[in-house]
Structure formats: structure tokens, C-alpha cells
C-alpha positions as CSV (number, residue, x, y, z in Angstrom):
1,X,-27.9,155.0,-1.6
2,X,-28.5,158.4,-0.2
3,X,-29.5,161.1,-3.0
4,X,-27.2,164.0,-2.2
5,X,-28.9,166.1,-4.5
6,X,-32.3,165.8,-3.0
7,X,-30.6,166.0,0.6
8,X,-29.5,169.7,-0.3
9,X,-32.7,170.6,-1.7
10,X,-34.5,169.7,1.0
11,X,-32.6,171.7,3.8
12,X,-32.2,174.6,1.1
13,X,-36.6,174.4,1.4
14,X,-35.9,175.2,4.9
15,X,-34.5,178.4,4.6
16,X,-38.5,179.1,4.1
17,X,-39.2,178.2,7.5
18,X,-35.7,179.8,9.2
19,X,-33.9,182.2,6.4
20,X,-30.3,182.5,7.0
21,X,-30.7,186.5,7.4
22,X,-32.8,185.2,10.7
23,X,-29.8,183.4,12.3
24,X,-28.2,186.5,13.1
25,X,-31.6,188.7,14.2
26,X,-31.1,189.3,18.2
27,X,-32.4,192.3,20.2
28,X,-30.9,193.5,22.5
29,X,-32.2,193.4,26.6
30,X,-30.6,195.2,29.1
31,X,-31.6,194.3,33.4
32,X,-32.8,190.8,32.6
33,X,-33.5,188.9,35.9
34,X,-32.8,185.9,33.8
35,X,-29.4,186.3,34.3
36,X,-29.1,186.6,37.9
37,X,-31.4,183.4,38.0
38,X,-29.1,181.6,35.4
39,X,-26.1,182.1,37.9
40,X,-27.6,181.6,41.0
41,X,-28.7,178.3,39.9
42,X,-25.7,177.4,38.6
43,X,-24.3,178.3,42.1
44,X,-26.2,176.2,44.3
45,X,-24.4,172.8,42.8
46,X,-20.6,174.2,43.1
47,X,-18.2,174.5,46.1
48,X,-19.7,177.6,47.9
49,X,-16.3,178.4,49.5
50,X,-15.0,178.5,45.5
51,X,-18.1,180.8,44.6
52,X,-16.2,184.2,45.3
53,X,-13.6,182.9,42.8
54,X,-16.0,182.2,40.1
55,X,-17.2,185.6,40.6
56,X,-13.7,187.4,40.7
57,X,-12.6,185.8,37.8
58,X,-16.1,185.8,35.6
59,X,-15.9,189.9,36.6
60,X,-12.3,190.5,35.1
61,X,-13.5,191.5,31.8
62,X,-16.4,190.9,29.4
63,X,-14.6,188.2,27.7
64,X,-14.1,186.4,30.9
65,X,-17.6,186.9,31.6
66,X,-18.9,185.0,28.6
67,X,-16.0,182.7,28.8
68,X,-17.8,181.7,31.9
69,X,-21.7,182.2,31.0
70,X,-22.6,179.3,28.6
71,X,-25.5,178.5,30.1
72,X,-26.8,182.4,29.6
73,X,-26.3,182.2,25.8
74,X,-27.7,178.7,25.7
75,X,-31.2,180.0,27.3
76,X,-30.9,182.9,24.6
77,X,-29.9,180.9,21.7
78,X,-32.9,178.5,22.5
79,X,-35.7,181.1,22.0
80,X,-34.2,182.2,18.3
81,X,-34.9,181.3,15.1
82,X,-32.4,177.9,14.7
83,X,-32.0,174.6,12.3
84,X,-32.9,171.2,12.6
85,X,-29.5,170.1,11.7
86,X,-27.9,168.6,14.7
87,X,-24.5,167.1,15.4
88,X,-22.4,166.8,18.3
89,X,-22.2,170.0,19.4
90,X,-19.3,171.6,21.1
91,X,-21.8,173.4,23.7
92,X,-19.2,176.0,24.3
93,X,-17.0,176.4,21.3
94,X,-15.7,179.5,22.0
95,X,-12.7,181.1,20.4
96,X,-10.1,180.4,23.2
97,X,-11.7,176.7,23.7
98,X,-9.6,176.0,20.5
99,X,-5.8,174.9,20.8
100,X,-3.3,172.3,20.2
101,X,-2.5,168.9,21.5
102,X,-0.1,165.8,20.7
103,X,-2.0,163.2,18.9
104,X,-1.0,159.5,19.8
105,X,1.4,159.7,16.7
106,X,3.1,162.8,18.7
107,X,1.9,164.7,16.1
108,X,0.8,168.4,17.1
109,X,-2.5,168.9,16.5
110,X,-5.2,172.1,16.2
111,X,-8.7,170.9,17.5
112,X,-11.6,171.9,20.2
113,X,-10.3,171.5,23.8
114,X,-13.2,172.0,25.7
115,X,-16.2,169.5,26.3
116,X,-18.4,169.9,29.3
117,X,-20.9,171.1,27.4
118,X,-20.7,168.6,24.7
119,X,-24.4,167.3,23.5
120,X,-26.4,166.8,20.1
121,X,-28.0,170.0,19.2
122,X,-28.3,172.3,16.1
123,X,-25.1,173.4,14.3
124,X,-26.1,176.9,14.6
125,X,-26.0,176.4,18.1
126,X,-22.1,176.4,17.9
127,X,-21.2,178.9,14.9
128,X,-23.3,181.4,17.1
129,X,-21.0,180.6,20.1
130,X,-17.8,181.1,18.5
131,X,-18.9,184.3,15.9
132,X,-19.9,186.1,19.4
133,X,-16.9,184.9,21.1
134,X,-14.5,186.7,18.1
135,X,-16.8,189.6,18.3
136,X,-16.0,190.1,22.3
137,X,-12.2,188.9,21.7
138,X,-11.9,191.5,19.5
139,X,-13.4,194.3,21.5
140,X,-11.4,193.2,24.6
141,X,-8.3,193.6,22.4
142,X,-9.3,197.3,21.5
143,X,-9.5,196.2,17.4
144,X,-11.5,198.5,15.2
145,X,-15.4,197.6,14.1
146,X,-14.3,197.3,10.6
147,X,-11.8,194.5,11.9
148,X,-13.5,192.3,14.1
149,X,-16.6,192.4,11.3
150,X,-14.3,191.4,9.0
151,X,-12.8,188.6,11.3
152,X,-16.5,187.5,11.8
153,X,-17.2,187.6,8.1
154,X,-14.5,185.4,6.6
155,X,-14.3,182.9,9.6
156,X,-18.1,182.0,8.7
157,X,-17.3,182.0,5.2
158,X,-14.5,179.6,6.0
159,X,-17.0,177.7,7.5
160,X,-19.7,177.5,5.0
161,X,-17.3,177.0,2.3
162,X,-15.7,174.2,4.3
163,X,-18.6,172.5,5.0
164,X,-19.4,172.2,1.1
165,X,-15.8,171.3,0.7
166,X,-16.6,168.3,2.8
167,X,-19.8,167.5,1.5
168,X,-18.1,166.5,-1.8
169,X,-15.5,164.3,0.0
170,X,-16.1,160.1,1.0
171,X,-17.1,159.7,4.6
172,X,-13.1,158.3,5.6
173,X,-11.5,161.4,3.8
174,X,-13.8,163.8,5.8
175,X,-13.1,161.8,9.2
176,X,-9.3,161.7,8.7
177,X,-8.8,165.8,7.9
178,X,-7.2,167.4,10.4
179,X,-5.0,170.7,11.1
180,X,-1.5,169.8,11.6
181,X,-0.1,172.4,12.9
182,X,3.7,171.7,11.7
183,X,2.5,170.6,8.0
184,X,0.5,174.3,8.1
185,X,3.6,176.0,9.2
186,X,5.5,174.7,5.9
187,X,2.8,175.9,3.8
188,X,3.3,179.6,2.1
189,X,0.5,181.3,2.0
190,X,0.3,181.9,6.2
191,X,2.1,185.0,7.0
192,X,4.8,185.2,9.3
193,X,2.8,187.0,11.9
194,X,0.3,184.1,11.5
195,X,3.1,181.6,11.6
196,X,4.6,183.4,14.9
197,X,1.6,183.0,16.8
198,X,1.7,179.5,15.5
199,X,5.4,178.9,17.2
200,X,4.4,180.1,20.0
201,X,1.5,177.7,21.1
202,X,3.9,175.1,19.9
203,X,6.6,176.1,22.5
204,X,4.1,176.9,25.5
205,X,2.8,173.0,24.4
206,X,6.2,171.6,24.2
207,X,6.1,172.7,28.1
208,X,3.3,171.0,29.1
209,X,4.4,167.7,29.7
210,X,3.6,165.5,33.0
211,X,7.3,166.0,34.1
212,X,6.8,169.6,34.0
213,X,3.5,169.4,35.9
214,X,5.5,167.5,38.3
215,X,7.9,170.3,38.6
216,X,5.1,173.0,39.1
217,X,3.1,171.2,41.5
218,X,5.5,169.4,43.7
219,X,8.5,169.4,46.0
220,X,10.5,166.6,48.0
221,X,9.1,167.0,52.2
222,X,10.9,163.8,54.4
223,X,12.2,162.5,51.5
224,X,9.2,162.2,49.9
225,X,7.4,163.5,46.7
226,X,3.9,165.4,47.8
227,X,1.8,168.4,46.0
228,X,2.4,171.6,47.2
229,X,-0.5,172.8,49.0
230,X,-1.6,176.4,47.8
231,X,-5.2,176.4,49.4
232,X,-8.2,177.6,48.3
233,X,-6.6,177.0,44.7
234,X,-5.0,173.3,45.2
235,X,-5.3,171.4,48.4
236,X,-3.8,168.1,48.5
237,X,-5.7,165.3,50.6
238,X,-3.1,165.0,53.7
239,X,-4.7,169.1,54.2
240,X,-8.1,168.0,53.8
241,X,-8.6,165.1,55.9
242,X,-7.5,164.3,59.4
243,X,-9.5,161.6,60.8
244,X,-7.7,158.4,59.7
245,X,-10.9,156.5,59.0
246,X,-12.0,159.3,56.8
247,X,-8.6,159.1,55.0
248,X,-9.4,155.0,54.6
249,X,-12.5,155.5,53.5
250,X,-11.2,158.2,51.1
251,X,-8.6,156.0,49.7
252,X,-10.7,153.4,49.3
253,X,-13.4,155.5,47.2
254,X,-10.6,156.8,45.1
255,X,-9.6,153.2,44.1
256,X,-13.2,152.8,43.1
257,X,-13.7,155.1,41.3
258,X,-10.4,154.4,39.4
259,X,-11.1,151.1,38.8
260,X,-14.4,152.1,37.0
261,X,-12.5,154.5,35.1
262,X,-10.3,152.3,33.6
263,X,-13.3,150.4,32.3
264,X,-14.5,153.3,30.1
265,X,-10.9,152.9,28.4
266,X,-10.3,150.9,25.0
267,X,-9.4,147.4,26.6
268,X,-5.6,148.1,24.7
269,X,-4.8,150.9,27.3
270,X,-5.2,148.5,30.3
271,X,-2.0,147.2,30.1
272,X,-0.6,150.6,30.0
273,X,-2.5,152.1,33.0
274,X,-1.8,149.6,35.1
275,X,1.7,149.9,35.0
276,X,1.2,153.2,37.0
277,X,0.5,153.8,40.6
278,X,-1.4,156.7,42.7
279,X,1.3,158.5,44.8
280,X,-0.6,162.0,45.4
281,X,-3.9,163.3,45.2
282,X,-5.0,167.0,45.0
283,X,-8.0,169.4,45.1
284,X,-7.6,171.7,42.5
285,X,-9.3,174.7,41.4
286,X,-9.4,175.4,37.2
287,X,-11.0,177.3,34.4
288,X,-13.4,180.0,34.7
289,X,-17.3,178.9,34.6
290,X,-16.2,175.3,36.1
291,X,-14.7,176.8,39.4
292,X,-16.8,175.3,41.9
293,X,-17.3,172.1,40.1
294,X,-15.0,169.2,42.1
295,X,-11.3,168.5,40.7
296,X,-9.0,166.4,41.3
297,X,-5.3,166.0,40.3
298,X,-3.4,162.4,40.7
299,X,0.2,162.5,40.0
300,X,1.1,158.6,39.3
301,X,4.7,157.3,39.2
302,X,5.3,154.2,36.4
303,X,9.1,152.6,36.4
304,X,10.5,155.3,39.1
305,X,10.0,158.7,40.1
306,X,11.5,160.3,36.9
307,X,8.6,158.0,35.1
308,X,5.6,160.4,36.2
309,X,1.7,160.5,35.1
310,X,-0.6,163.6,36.3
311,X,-4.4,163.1,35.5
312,X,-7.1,165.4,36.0
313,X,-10.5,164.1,37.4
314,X,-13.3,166.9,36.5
315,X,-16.8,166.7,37.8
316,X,-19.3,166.6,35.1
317,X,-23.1,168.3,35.4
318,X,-25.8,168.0,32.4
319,X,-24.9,170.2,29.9
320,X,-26.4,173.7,29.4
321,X,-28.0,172.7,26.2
322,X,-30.0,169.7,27.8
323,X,-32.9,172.2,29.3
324,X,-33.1,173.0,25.7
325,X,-31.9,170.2,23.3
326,X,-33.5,167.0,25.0
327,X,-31.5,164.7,27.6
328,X,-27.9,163.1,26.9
329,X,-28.7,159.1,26.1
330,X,-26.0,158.5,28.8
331,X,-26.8,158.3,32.1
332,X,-23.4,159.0,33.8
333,X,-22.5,162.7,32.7
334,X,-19.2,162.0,32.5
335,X,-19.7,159.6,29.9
336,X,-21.7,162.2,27.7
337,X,-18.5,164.3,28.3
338,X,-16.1,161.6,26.9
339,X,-18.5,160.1,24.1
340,X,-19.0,163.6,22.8
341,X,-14.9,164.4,22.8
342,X,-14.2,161.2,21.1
343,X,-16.9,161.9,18.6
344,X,-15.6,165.3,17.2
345,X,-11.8,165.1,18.2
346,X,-10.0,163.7,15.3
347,X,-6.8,162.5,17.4
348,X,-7.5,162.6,21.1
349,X,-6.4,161.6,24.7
350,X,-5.7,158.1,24.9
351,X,-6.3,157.8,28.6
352,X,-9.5,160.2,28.4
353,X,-12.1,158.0,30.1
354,X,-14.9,158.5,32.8
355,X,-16.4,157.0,36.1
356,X,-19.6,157.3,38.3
357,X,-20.0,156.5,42.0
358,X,-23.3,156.7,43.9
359,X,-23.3,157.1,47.5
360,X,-26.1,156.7,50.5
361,X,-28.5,159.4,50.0
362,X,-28.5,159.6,46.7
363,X,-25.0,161.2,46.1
364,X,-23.3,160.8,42.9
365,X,-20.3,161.9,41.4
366,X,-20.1,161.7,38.0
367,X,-16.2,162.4,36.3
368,X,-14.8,162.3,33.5
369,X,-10.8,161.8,33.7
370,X,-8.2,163.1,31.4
371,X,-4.4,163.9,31.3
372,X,-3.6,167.1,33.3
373,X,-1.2,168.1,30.6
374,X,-0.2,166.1,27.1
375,X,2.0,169.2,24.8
376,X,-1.8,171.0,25.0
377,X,-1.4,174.8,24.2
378,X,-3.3,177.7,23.6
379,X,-3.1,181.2,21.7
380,X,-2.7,183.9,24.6
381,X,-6.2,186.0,23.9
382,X,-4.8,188.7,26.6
383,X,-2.1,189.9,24.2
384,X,-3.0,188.3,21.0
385,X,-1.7,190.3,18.0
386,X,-4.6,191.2,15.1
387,X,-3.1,189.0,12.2
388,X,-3.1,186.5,15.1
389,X,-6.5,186.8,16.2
390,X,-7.1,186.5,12.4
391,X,-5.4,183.9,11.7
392,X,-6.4,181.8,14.8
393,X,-10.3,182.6,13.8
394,X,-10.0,180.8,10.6
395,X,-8.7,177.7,12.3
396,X,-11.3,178.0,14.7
397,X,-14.1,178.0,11.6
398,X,-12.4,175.1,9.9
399,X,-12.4,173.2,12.9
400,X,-15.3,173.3,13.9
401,X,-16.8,172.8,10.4
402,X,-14.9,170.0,10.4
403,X,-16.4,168.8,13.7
404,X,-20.0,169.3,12.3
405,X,-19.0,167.7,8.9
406,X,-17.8,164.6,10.9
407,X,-20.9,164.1,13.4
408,X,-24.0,165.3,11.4
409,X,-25.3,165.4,8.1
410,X,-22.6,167.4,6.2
411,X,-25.1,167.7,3.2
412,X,-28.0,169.2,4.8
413,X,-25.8,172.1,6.5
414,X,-23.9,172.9,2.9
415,X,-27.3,172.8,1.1
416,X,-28.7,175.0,3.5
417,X,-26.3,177.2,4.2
418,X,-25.8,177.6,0.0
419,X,-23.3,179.6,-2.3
420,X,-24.3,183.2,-1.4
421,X,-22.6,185.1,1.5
422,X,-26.0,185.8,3.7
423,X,-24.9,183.4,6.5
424,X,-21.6,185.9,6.8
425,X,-23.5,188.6,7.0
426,X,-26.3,187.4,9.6
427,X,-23.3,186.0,12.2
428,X,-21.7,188.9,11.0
429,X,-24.8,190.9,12.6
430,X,-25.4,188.0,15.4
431,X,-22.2,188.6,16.8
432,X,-22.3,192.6,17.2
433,X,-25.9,192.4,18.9
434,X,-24.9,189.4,21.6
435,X,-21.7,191.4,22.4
436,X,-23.6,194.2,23.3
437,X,-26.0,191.9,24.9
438,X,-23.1,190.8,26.6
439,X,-21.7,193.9,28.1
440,X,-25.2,194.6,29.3
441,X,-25.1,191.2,31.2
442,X,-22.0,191.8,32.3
443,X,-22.6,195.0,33.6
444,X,-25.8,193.8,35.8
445,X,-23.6,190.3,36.7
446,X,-21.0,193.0,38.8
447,X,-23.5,195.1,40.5
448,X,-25.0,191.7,41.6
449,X,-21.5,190.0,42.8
450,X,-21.4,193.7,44.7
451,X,-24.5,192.5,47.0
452,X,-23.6,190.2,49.8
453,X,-24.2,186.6,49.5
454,X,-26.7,185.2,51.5
């Protein structure tokens, strides 16, 4: 039997080695050619007719920026002070990468939504993520100093406190916590400000069903049902392919690949799958640092047309954290993608599953496939109120706390991270300096998109 005691001791030692005041130590650098470097290199693997949109959106604000610049604060994080406490890390668990889903119970639920960056590496690696990301919400919703500090301060209390909440729980009771959103909504102590933000992802979720994606994405031409082309943003096939041979050859990929997809699923969804059949298939561009990476959407139709299915095929690269972290044990990407979400979700996507195809020359795609839209919603950052962003930062903590409790060694992190407030106060500190570090990026990031692209 494990000695808990002597677990908490020992990462407690470490604070000899890293203190907790050192977590938040960053100094500030302003014209760094890293950046630039970082970008480029991230460039040269997507779309190149998709990079100006990358740029466009990355330059609307410095929240968008970051939003799309995990691999800049992965480099940075890397060459700081840091724990040897790993879990499966988020990789880019930042504030708006939080939101709400139906669990298989149709149960709405508050978790991470975002994996692609998803690998084992230090805790800290996350907290640091999401502490920053409040900090540069916060500024881009014009709050005060004294606010966002105190935002910082009590969502990384929340999580320190959580985390030693869970280390005194059995390992089933720590797996099967969760934030349901419509028990939280009964509960009295969340304000009604807190409780409107609340009702509002809940009814942008309740939108987001495949039948609406149908609606949005499709119309009737000769009869038949087809996605409405909208190029460069979402191209269906029948725009991207003339040549019927290259259409057959197309296809015939396609029904690969799906076929290897619905081997990474639990053998009980097979049955369910198969019911379906492909009707349409689209190019579509999404997100903000993923633009560029391939996409696909099939719409599927089950019993009729009024029975529809829209999945979303992503393209999956190594995460940002492997350069720094050590490789994913998966070989496919995709699969490090969906292990990773499986691992940390608490109630997931039941038809979340992955594929990889290699072609002549060395050509792979490696996917990971997931439901376009399942009731997921998300707080609207652009317009956010301040008890919102408030409450929303505390549900961030927990959750991801919760995440870390589930796939590391909850003990270690509560008996390092200890009773006093100095971890508050050093991502209290972290997340002022890598904002400014981040405006500074973000400033040399639009002079570069100004030169022409070569």
C-alpha cells in the first residue's frame, strides 16, 4: 500500500529544488526571432492557401493571438523552473478551451474541449496556460488590474485546494466527479449573474445538434441534399475534384480511412455506426491555430433524411509539448489525440475515435474523428460579463484540477503545492509577465504578417 504521508513529503522536499514562488518568475523579452521561427515552422505543414487566414484571425486581438500560439508558450514554459509531476496534460488548456457537452446520459456537462495538444507532461505546464489565458481574457475585456489579479488568485486557489480535496478521496470517487452544469444551477451560493452566463451556454448547446448542422450547412440542389459550398472556408468534394478517377480514388480512400476509424471505437458502437451512411463530404476550415491543418465534415443519414449524423475528421500533428516533454507512446497522432481526451474527459464523445492512412512517398494522414456538434457550448469571451468571467474561471480551475487529480499522482501535486497561498501569488505574478510577454509577441507577429510571404 502506497504511504500517502510520505508521498506528500517527498514532493513537499522538492519545493528545495523548484520553490513555488519560482513557478511564476518570467522576464519579459521583447523582438524575439524565436517567435517568427516558431510560426514559420508551424506554417510550412498547413494549407498554404489557408495561411493568410491563420494570420487574419491570430492578428484580431492579443487573445486571439495566444489562442493560436501554443507552441510559443510551450518553447517558453520549457526553459522555466517546472515540476516533475506529470499527468495528461491538456497542452492548451486555455480559458475558452473549457465548455459544455451532453454526456451519453444526455446529461450537460462542464469539461476541457480542446485536445490536439494533449500529452504527459508536468502539471504546471497546464495551470500556467490557463492563469495567462485569464490574465489576457481579462485585459481584452478592459477589466481593472485589481480584477483580473484577483480572478488569477482564487482560480489557482481553487485549484490547489481542489487538488487536496481529491487527494483525500478513493481513486472511483475522484474519477466519477464531474461539473453538472444543471445540478450547479440548483445550488445557492452561484449568483444569478453566474447562473445567467450558465443559461446561456446551455441554450447556445441545446442548438448544436447534427440536425441543426444540417440546417446551417446544407440545402436541397436536384432534389438532393449537398453542403453548401462557401470556399476558401468549406468546400465540399464535387468543388474539389473533377477528374472522375480522382473522385474514385477519393471515395475509395475515404472508405478506408473510415473503416479504420471505426476500429479505434469500443466494439459496442459498431452496431450503431454502421447503421449510418456517407452522403456528403466537405473541406472545412475551423479554429484559430489549427487553420491550415486538413478538415473534413461528413454529414451521414441513418433511418431517412430527418435521421442525420455530421462528424468532423481533424488532422492531428505531434503536439507542441513533444520537442519538450519526450514523444507520445502512440505512433498515429491521432490516436495520442483520442487516448489523451478519453483519459481526462469524465463523460465524452461516444463516436470519438481515430484513423491513419499512409500513402506512396511517405504520406500520411493521421485523424482523429469526432461529432461536429453534440449540445457542445461555450461562454462568449468577446462579451463576457466580469461576474461571468469570474465565475467561468473557477470552473476552469476545478476542472482542470480535476483532470490532473484523475491522470497523475494527485498526492504529489497537493503535497507540493501545500496549505499556504504562494502558488496564488506566483501564477498570480506568472500570468501578468506572460501577458505582457504576450502583447510584445503579438505586436512583432503583425509587423511580420505585414511582410509579403515568400
Amino acid at each position: 500500500m502506497k504511504n500517502i504521508a510520505e508521498i506528500k513529503q517527498a514532493a513537499k522536499a522538492y519545493r528545495k529544488i523548484t520553490s513555488r514562488k519560482e513557478l511564476g518568475v518570467w522576464d519579459v523579452q521583447t523582438n524575439r526571432p524565436i517567435v517568427e521561427r516558431i510560426i514559420l515552422d508551424q506554417e510550412k505543414t498547413r494549407q498554404q492557401n489557408l495561411i493568410p487566414i491563420r494570420r487574419e484571425r491570430m492578428s484580431a486581438s492579443p487573445f486571439a493571438f495566444f489562442r493560436g500560439s501554443a507552441a510559443i508558450q510551450a518553447y517558453d514554459l520549457s526553459s522555466m523552473p517546472g515540476t516533475p509531476f506529470t499527468v495528461q496534460a491538456c497542452g492548451d488548456a486555455h480559458i475558452s478551451n473549457f465548455g459544455i457537452f451532453a454526456s451519453p446520459e444526455r446529461r450537460m456537462v462542464f469539461d476541457i474541449n480542446d485536445f490536439d495538444e494533449t500529452l504527459r507532461a508536468p502539471f504546471d505546464v497546464d495551470i500556467k496556460r490557463l492563469a495567462a489565458s485569464m490574465e489576457i481574457c481579462g485585459r481584452h475585456r478592459g477589466f481593472s488590474r485589481d480584477q483580473r489579479e484577483a480572478a488569477v488568485f482564487e482560480a489557482s486557489a481553487l485549484y490547489r485546494k481542489a487538488m487536496i480535496d481529491f487527494s483525500d478521496l478513493g481513486n472511483m470517487e475522484v474519477w466519477y466527479r464531474h461539473l453538472d452544469l444543471e445540478s450547479l444551477l440548483e445550488q445557492d451560493e452561484y449568483s444569478l449573474k453566474q447562473k445567467r452566463l450558465m443559461h446561456s451556454i446551455l441554450e447556445k448547446a441545446s442548438l448544436k445538434t447534427s440536425e441543426r448542422a444540417v440546417e446551417k450547412y446544407m440545402e436541397t440542389a436536384g432534389g438532393r441534399l449537398q453542403i453548401k459550398s462557401n470556399p476558401p472556408l468549406i468546400v465540399p468534394v464535387r468543388d474539389m475534384i473533377c477528374e472522375e478517377k480522382d473522385l474514385c480514388d477519393f471515395t475509395h480512400n475515404l472508405q478506408k480511412a473510415f473503416d479504420i476509424y471505426k476500429e479505434s471505437l469500443p466494439k459496442e458502437r459498431l452496431s450503431l455506426i454502421d447503421q449510418y451512411e456517407i452522403v456528403e463530404v466537405a473541406h472545412k476550415v475551423a479554429g484559430i491555430g489549427s487553420v491550415g491543418r486538413k478538415a473534413w465534415i461528413l454529414v451521414l443519414m441513418g433511418r431517412d433524411n430527418g435521421d442525420p449524423l455530421v462528424l468532423q475528421i481533424k488532422e492531428a500533428e505531434k503536439s507542441v509539448l513533444e520537442l519538450y516533454y519526450g514523444s507520445s507512446p502512440y505512433r498515429e497522432c491521432g490516436r495520442r489525440v483520442v487516448e489523451g481526451q478519453r483519459a481526462i474527459q469524465t463523460a465524452g464523445d461516444i463516436l470519438l475515435g481515430w484513423f491513419c492512412l499512409d500513402f506512396p512517398g511517405g504520406i500520411r494522414n493521421d485523424c482523429y474523428v469526432r461529432q461536429l456538434w453534440d449540445s457542445k457550448g461555450s461562454a462568449d469571451l468577446d462579451k463576457i460579463s466580469l461576474e461571468g468571467y469570474q465565475g467561468l474561471s473557477l470552473m476552469c480551475a476545478w476542472t482542470l484540477a480535476h483532470s490532473h487529480a484523475k491522470t497523475g499522482n494527485r498526492h504529489s501535486i497537493a503535497g507540493y503545492l501545500g496549505q499556504s497561498d504562494a502558488f496564488e501569488h506566483a501564477m498570480v505574478r506568472y500570468a501578468s509577465s506572460y501577458a505582457d510577454q504576450n502583447e510584445a509577441d503579438y505586436a512583432m507577429f503583425l509587423k511580420m504578417s505585414e511582410k509579403p510571404q515568400s
